[in-house]
N, C-alpha and C positions, 0 to 999 in steps of 0.2 A: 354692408362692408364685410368682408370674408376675413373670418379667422382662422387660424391655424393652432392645432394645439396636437405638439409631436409629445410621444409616450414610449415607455418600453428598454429604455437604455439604462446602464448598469455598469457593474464591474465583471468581466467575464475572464477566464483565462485563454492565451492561446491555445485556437483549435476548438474553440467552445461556440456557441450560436446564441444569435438573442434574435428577436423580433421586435422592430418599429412600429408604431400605431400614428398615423394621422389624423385626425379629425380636423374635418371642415364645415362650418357654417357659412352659412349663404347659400344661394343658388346657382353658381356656376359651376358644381361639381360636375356636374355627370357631361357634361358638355365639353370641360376643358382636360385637355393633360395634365398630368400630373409628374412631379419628382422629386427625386432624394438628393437634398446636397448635404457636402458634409465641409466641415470649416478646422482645421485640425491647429493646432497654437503654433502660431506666427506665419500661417498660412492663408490664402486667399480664401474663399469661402469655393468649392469647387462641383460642379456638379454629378451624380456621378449612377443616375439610373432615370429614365423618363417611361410610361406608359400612356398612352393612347386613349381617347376617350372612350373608345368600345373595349378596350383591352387586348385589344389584337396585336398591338405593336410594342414591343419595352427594347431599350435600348441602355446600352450599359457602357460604364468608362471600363478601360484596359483593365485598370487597378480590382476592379470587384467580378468581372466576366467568371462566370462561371461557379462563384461562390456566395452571390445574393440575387435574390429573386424581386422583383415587386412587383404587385400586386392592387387590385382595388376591387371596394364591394359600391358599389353604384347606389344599392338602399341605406348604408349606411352612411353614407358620403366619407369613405372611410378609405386610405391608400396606407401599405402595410411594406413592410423590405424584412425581407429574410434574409438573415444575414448567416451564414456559417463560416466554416474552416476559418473562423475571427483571426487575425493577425496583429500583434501590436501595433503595425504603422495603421491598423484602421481607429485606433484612437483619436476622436474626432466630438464635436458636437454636429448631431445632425439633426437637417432641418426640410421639411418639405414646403415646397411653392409648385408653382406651373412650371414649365420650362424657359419661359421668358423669365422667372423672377422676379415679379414685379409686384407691387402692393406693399402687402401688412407681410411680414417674419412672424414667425410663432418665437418661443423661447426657445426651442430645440429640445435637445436630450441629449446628454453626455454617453458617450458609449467610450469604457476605458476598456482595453486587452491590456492584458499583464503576462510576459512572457514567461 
């Protein structure tokens, strides 16, 4: 069974940068895509960055283009989001899955921007 266990989230100010840590157990990492969703209070859970099993391909929502990155290390079964130029509205708990979403949730990580 695969788990997820998201890391790295904090209290940052606007315009400030944090970085996401994924870790996954099991065996379908290197195989499967990977993404970032993020679930902000009284909002749907949304998703909002995916990457490619070889890493070739990432793909991004409108809302973050341009000011997060993601990432994965294959031998650590490990998927990362770089997150900069933070903005308040990116306050959110985030959480990574495939891009189907399906399975087990981790807990997430709180990421608050304070303007």
């Amino acid at each position: 069974q695969v788990q997820l266990a998201e890391s790295g989230g904090g209290l940052v100010q606007a315009g400030g940068s944090l970085r996401l840590s994924c870790a996954v157990s099991g065996s379908i990492f290197g195989i499967s895509a990977w993404g970032w969703y993020r679930q902000a209070p009284g909002k749907e859970r949304e998703l909002i960055a995916t990457i490619g099993s070889s890493a070739r391909t990432t793909n991004y929502a409108d809302s973050v283009k341009g000011r997060f990155t993601i990432s994965r290390d294959n031998a650590k079964d490990t998927v990362y989001l770089q997150m900069n130029s933070l903005k308040p509205e990116d306050t959110a708990v985030y959480y990574c899955n495939t891009p189907l979403g399906g399975g087990n949730w981790g807990q997430g990580t709180q990421v608050t921007v304070s303007s």
